[in-house]
N, C-alpha and C positions, 0 to 999 in steps of 0.2 A: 504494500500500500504506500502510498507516495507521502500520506500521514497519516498518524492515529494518535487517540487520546488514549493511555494506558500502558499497561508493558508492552515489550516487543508483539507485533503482530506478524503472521505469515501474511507471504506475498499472496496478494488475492487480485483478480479484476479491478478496473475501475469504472468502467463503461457501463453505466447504468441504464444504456439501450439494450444492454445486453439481455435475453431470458432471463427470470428472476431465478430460473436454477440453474443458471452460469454465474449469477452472482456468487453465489454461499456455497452451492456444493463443491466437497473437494479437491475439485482439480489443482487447489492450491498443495494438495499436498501429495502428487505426483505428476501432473503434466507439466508444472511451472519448476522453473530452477530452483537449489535451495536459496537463493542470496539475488533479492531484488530491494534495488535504492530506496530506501525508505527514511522518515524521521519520527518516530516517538517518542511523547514526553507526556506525562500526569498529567492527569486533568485538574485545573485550578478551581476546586471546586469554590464557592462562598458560602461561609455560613449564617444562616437567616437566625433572626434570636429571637424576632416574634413568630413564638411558634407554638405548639400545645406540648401541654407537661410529658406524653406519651411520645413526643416523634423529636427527634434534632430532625431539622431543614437544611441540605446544602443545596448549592442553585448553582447553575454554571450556563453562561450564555456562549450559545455556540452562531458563528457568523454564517450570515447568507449576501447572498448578495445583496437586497435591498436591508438590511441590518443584522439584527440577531433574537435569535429564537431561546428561551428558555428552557433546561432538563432540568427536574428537580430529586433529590434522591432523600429518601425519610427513613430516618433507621432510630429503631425502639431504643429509645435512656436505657428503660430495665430490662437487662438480660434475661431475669427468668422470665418475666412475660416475651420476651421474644423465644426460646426455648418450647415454654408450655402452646404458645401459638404456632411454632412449626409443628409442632407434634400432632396437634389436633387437624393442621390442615394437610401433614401428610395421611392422615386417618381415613378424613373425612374423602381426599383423594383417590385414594385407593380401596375406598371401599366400594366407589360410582365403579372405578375401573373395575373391581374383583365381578362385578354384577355382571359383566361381559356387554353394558350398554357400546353401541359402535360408535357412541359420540357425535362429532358434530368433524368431520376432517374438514379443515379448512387451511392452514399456511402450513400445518404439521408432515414432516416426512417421516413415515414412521409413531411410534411412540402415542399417545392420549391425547383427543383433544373432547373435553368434557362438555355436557349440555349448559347453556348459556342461562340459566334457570337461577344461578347461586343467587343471588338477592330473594327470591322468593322462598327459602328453604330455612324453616325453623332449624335445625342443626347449628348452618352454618350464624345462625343470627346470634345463637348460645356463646358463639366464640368470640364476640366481639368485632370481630374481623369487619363486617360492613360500616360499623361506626369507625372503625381505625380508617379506613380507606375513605370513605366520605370527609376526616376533617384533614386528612393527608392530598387529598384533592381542593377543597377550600382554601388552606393554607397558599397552594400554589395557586392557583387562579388569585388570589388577594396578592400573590409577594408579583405576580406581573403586573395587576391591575397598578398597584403602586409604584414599579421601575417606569409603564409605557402611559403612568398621568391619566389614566383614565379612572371610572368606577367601578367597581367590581364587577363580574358576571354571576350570576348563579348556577350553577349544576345541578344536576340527575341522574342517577343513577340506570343509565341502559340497563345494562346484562353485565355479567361476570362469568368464565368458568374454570374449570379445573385443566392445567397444561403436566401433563407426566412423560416425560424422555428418557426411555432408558437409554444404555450408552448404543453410538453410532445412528442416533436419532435427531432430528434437528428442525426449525423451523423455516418456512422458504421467505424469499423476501415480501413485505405487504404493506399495506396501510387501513387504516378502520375509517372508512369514506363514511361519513354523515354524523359521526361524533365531533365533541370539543378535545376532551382530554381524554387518553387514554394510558394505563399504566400496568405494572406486576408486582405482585408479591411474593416474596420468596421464600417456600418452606424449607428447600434441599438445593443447591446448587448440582450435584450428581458428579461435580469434580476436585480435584484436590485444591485449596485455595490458593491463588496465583496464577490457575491456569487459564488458557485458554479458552481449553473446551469449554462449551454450553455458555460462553456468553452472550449478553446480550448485544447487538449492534446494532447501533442507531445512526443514519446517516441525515442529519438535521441541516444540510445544506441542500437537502432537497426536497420536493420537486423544483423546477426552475420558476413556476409560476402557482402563483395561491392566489383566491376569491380575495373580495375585498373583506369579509367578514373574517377570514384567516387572517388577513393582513392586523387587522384591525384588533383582533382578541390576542395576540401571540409573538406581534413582529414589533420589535424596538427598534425605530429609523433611526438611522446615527444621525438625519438633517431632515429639516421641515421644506415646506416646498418652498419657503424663502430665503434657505441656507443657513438657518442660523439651527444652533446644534438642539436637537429634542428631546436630549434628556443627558444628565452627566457621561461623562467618558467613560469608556471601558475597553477590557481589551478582553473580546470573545473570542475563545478557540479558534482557531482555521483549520480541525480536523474534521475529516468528510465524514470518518469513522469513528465513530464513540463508540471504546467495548466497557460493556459495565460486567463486573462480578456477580453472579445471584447469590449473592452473601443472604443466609438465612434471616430472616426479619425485617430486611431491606424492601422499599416500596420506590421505586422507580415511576414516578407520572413524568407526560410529555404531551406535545400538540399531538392529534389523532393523524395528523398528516404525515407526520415525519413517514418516510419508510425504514422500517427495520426487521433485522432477521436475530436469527437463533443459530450460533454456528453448533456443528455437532458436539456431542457429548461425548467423553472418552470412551472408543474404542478400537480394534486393532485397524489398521491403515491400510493393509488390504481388505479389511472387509469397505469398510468408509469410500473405499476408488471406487465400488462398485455403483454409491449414487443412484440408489434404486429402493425404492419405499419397500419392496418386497425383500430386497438383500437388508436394509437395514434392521427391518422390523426381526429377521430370521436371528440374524446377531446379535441384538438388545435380548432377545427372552434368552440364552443361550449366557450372553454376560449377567444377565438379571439373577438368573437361577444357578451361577457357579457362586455371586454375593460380593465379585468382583468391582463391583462401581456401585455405587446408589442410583438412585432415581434423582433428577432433577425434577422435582415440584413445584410447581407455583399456579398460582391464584391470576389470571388475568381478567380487565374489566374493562368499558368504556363510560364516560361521562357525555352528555350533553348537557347545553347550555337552555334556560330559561327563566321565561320572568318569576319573580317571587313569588308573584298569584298570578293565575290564568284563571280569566273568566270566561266561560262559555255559556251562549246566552241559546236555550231551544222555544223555540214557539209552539204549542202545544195549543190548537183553538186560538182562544181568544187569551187562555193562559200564557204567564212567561216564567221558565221557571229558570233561574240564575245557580250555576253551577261553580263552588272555586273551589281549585285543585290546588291546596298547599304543597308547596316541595322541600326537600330537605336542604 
């Protein structure tokens, strides 16, 4: 990669006309040399300090061409509540998988992609987990409203569901068209900490072009249309590829737009050339059941945006009967 935010990254494409499974899958890790020019350095994340007692807020603005977009990452103060909340949502995880539901395959190759239903499921409401993610999403939508001078937006909770990868299984590249924010939380990363595998990658300088309502909810112009500058200085990243850790207890929100993938999960590199939902999925039950890697688990979700109250007004005869829909 020509840059990345994180440790050393393998050489991968960069041509994002390319098939989105020429993106990720890994030809990077035998059709491509070992040693292509690249520059890596950490991500500078910032740390937000109005934030709630349960989450530390880092924020890190990464540039586009018309300014820079915000990633936010929230990770639990208390360790045993991040603990006792992987444990439950590896549970509740693998217990939809154990059911042999076929899930919902969508960006997945290989590995679980669960029904999109978790907001509605008393279980998962016992854990906490939908209040942790709703003011984990707040937070962020308020720490941009206040960088890009506007007023806040409101959110809503779409859908959420359950993402389980065993090893040689990975995510293709995508975007969640028709949401605001979209995010993950991470029960099990499914690799050794530091590495590569299974992380997440976000490439936040793209698409080349966004609505005015994207523009408008998510993009910090570095100049107003009279040139004078529109908000403090900064210096946002200029990597194309942000790879994040699935460090357990960690909540990762971002604009729905970004695209990003899921690189594979540890395992053997001939099996991984093969690049075949068929060959990986055969490999993962195989590594799954020697106890050789763990599962990467995690919880993913979309938000939309909406007003505080929505009034919907039905004519009924001569009746009118006024409807409002509080949101959270």
């Amino acid at each position: 990669l020509p840059k990345c935010a994180g440790p050393r990254a393998p050489p991968g494409p960069t041509d994002l006309s390319l098939p989105s499974v020429r993106v990720l899958a890994p030809p990077w890790e035998g059709e491509q040399p070992d040693e292509l020019p690249h520059t890596c350095k950490p991500a500078a994340w910032e740390r937000q300090h109005a934030c709630s007692r349960d989450w530390e807020h880092d924020l890190l603005w990464c540039g586009r061409a018309e300014g820079s977009v915000a990633i936010h990452r929230f990770r639990l103060r208390d360790h045993a509540l991040a603990r006792e909340l992987a444990a439950g949502m590896q549970a509740l995880a693998l217990e939809e998988r154990s059911r042999g539901s076929s899930g919902d395959q969508a960006s997945n190759v290989g590995g679980f992609h669960g029904a999109r239903d978790l907001w509605e499921r008393p279980e998962v409401h016992e854990t906490g987990l939908p209040q942790l993610v709703r003011c984990a999403v707040r937070h962020a939508a308020a720490a941009e409203a206040a960088a890009l001078r506007r007023p806040p937006i409101f959110t809503t909770a779409d859908e959420a569901w359950w993402n389980a990868l065993p090893p040689g299984c990975w995510n293709a590249l995508h975007t969640h068209a028709g949401s605001t924010y979209s995010g993950v939380v991470y029960a099990s990363g499914g690799s050794p900490r530091g590495s590569l595998a299974g992380r997440l990658a976000l490439l936040p300088s793209a698409p080349q072009s966004l609505s005015p309502d994207q523009r408008q909810i998510h993009v910090r112009a570095a100049t107003t249309t009279d040139g004078l500058a529109a908000a403090p200085p900064l210096r946002p990243t200029d990597a194309p590829y942000l790879l994040l850790e699935p460090a357990p207890g960690t909540c990762i929100v971002f604009p729905s737009f970004v695209p990003h993938f899921v690189l594979p999960t540890p395992a053997a590199r001939e099996a991984a050339a093969e690049a075949t939902p068929e060959a990986a999925a055969e490999t993962a039950v195989e590594a799954e059941e020697s106890g050789e890697v763990p599962l990467r688990v995690s919880l993913a979700f979309n938000f939309g945006s909406t007003e505080p109250v929505m009034a919907q007004v039905f004519t009924l005869g001569k009746r009118v009967r006024l409807v409002l829909e509080a949101t959270c």
